[in-house]
N, C-alpha and C positions, 0 to 999 in steps of 0.2 A: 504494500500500500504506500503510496507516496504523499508524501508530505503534506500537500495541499489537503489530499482526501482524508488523510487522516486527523486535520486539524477540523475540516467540516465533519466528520462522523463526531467527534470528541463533543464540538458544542450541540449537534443536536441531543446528544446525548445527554448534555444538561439541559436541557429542556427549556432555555430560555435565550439565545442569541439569534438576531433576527437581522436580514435588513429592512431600513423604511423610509418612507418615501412620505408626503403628504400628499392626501390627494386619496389614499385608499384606507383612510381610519375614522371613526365614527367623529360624528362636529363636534363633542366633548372633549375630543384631542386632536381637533385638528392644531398644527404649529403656528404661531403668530407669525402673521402676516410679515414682512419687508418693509419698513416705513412704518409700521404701529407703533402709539407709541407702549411704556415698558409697562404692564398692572406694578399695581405696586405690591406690597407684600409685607410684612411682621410677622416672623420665625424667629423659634429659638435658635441656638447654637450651640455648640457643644462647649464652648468657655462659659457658658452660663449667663449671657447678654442675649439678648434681642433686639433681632436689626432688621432695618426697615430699607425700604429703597432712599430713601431721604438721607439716610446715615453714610451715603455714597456720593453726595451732591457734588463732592470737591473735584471726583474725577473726571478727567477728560472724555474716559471711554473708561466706561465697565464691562465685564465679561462674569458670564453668570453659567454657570455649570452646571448640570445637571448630571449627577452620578452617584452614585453607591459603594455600600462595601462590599455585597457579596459578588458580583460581574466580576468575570475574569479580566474581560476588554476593559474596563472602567481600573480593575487593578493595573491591568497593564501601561496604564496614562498618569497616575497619580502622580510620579514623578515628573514627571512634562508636566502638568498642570501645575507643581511645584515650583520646578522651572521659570513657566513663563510668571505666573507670581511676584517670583524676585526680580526676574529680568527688568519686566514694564513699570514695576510700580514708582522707580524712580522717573519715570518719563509721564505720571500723570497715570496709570491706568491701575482700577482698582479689581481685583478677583474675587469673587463668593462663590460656593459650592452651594448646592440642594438637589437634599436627597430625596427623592419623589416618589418612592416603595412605599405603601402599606405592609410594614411587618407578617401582617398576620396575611398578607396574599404572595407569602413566600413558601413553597413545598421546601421541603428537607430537601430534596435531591436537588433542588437550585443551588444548594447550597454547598456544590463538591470543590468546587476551587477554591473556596475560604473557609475561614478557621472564626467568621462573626456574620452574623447574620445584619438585620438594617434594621434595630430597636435604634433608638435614641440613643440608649446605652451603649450599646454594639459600638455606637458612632465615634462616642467620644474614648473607646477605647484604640478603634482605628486611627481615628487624628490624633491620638497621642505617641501611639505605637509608631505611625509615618512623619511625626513632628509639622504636620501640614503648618501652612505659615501662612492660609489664609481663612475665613471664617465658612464653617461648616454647620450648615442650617438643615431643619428636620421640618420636613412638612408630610410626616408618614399617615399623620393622626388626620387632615379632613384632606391634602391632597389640591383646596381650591388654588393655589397658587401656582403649582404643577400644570393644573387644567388649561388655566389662564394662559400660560406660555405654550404649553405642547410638546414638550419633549417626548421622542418616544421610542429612545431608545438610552443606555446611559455607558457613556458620555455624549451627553448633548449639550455642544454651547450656543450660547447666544449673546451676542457683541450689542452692548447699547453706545452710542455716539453720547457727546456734550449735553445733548437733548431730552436725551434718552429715548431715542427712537431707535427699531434695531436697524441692522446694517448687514446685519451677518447672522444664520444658524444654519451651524451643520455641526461637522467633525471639527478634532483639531487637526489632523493630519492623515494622509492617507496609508498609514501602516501602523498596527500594533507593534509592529518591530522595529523600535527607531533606527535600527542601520539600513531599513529599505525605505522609510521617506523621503518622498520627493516632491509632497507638494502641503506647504505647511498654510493650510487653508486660512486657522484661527490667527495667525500671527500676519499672515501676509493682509487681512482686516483690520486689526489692528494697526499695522504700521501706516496702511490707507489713511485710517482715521486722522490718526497724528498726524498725517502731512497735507492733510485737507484734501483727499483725493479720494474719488469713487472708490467702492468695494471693488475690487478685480472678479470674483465671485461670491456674490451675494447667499448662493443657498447649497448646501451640499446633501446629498445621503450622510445618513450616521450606522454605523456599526456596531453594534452591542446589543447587551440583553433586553427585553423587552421592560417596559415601564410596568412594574406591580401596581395596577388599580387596584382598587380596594374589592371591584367587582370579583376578580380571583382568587377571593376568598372561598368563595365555592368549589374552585379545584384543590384550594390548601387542604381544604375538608376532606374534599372527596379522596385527595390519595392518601389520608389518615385512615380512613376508613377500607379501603385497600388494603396498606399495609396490615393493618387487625387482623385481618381475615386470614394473615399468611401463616401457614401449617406450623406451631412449635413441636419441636421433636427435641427428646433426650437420648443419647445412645453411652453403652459405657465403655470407659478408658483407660489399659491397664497403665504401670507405669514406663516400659517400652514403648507403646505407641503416644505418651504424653513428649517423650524425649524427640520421639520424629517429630511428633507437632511444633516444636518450638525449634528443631534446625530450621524447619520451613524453608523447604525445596520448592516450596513452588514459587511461581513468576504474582504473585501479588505479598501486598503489606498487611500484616496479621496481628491485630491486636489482641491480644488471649487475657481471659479475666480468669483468677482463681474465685470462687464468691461461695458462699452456704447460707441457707435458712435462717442461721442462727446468727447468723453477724448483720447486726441494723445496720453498718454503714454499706455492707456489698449489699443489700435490697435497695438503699437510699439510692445509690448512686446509678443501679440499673438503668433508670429512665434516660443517663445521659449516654448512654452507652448504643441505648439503640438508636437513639436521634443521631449517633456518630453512625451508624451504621448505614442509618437509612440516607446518609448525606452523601459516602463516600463509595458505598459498593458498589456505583455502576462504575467507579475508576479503578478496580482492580488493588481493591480491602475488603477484608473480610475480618468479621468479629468471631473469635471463640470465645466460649465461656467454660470451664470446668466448674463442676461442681462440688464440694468436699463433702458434704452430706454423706451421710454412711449409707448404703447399698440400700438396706430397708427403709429407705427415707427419699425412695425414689418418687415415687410418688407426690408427696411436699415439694420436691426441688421442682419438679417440672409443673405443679400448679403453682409455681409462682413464677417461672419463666413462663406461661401462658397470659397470668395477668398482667405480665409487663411488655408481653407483645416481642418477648424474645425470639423471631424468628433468624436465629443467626446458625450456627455451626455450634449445638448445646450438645456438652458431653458432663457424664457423672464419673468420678474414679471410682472404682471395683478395689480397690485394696482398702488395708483397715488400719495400713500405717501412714497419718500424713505426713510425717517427715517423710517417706518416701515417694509421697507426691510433690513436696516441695522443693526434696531435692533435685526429681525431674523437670520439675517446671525453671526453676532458676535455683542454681549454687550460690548466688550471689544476695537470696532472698533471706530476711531476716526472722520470714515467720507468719507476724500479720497480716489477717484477711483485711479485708480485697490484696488481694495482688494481681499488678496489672504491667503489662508487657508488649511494647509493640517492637515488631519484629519484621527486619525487612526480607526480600528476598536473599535465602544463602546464610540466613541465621543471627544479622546482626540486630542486637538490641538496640533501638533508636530512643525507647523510652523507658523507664521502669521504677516502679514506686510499690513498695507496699505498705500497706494503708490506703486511704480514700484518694482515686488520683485526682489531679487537675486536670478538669476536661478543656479550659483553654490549652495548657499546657501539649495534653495530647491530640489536641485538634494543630495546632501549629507546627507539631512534629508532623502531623499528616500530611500538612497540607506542602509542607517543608520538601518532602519526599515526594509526593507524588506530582508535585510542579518540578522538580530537577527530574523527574521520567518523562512524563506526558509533554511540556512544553517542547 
């Protein structure tokens, strides 16, 4: 499979990277017009201020983004958008970001190329994490300010002039890979602006994920409701075939969880384990779970990976010594359940904690590894 085709299979695969065009989206999103002037708007931010279009007066030319955390193309631009930030602002031009997702009309499996979903929260641990160094605003919660402009795809900019009439929405550029840009659409508007000269291209396509309305909140449902329905099964693991499990010979990344009945924190934490699941297995991760639970207590272990919607790769150990399941699981393990271990292909440990893991922690190793493969 070549390169090209493998990067279009990969994003249909996330179920959300689109092109688009205006002109074939309901009037609720259709993009503002060319010459309108800007709505105006009052969003939070993630510094904890609220900014309005007015709180931008000073500048020449603004530019107003539209993007997220979870898009991989939207990840792909952050740094550019960065970038141009620091570049322009000495020359008069001021950058805000907004984020145009309804949370809740985001499916887990959107969510395979990042390690945050698009809460509020989410946000401000992104812009702290990339040190963004310009203001990052949340309109997830009614969306009217979003409507107003028309983004719909993210990253979507739009250049306002002195006026605040736009000038410019499309892309910034025409490649996610900055070493094949050749045609730097957002900046080459920009420098127009400042020189008193027409846009050279006023409208562009954009590229990226589709804009989460709040209307898809009925597919966020629906593939919850899917996922439920899927088979949990228990099968049991002596301790040679636990030792294979965790060389992991195979071509995917393996998170294996030790957990029992009887430990509140490995039931607590379950719920985050299958949202990692359900995030990452169409890119080649898989979740195990052992069970310590004693043989005759099979029963218990798999009614409570049934209520937790454990549809992953569940296994119970068959022997009745667990240092001897510990010592196959990890040498290096000091004991304490959960014990949790992600494991790349060929055996190496990428993460490991025993006790209660960090699910950012282990989303960011995922996401760590499975972007230096698939990219």
């Amino acid at each position: 499979m070549n390169r090209t085709l493998r990067t279009l299979c990969l994003l249909a695969a996330a179920g959300c990277c689109w092109l688009a065009m205006r002109g074939n989206l309901p009037a609720a999103e259709q993009t503002l017009p060319i010459g309108a002037a800007a709505p105006d708007f009052r969003l939070p931010g993630v510094d904890g201020k609220t900014y309005a279009l007015a709180d931008f007066k000073k500048a020449d030319v603004l530019v107003i983004v539209f993007t997220c955390n979870h898009c991989p193309t939207a990840q792909a631009y952050e740094n550019r958008i960065k970038q141009l930030a620091a570049d322009y602002k000495p020359k008069g031009v001021a950058l805000v970001a907004i984020s145009p997702n309804d949370p809740l009309a985001v499916r887990l499996d959107e969510l395979g190329y990042s390690d945050l979903g698009d809460s509020f929260d989410d946000m401000k641990v992104r812009a702290k994490d990339k040190a963004f160094n310009f203001p990052y605003l949340y309109d997830g919660e009614k969306q009217e300010v979003s409507r107003a402009y028309g983004p719909v795809a993210t990253p979507h900019v739009f250049v306002l002039d002195k006026s605040r009439k736009l000038r410019f929405a499309g892309r910034m550029d025409n490649s996610e890979k900055p070493e094949r840009v050749t045609s730097r659409d957002t900046q080459d508007a920009i420098d127009a602006l400042l020189a008193g000269k027409p846009v050279p291209v006023e409208k562009t396509r954009v590229f990226g994920c589709s804009v989460k309305w709040s209307d898809k909140r009925a597919s966020a449902k629906e593939s919850l409701g899917r996922w439920a329905a899927e088979e949990v099964a228990l099968k049991p693991l002596d301790a040679p075939a636990v030792r294979a499990l965790v060389r992991n010979d195979t071509k995917k990344l393996r998170l294996v969880n030790v957990w029992a009945t009887w430990c509140g924190p490995c039931v607590t934490e379950l719920p985050e384990l299958v949202a990692m699941s359900r995030m990452y297995r169409h890119r080649g991760f898989e979740l195990v779970t052992i069970s310590a639970d004693a043989p005759d207590d099979r029963d218990s272990a798999l009614a409570m990976l049934k209520k937790h919607e454990v549809s992953a790769t569940n296994y119970q150990f068959t022997g009745d010594d667990k240092y001897q399941l510990m010592d196959a699981v990890d040498k290096e393990s000091s004991g304490p359940l959960p014990h949790t271990l992600l494991i790349a292909p060929g055996g190496k440990v990428l993460y490991r904690k025993s006790g209660p893991c960090d699910p950012m922690e282990v989303k960011k190793a995922v996401v760590g590894h499975l972007g230096r493969v698939y990219k």
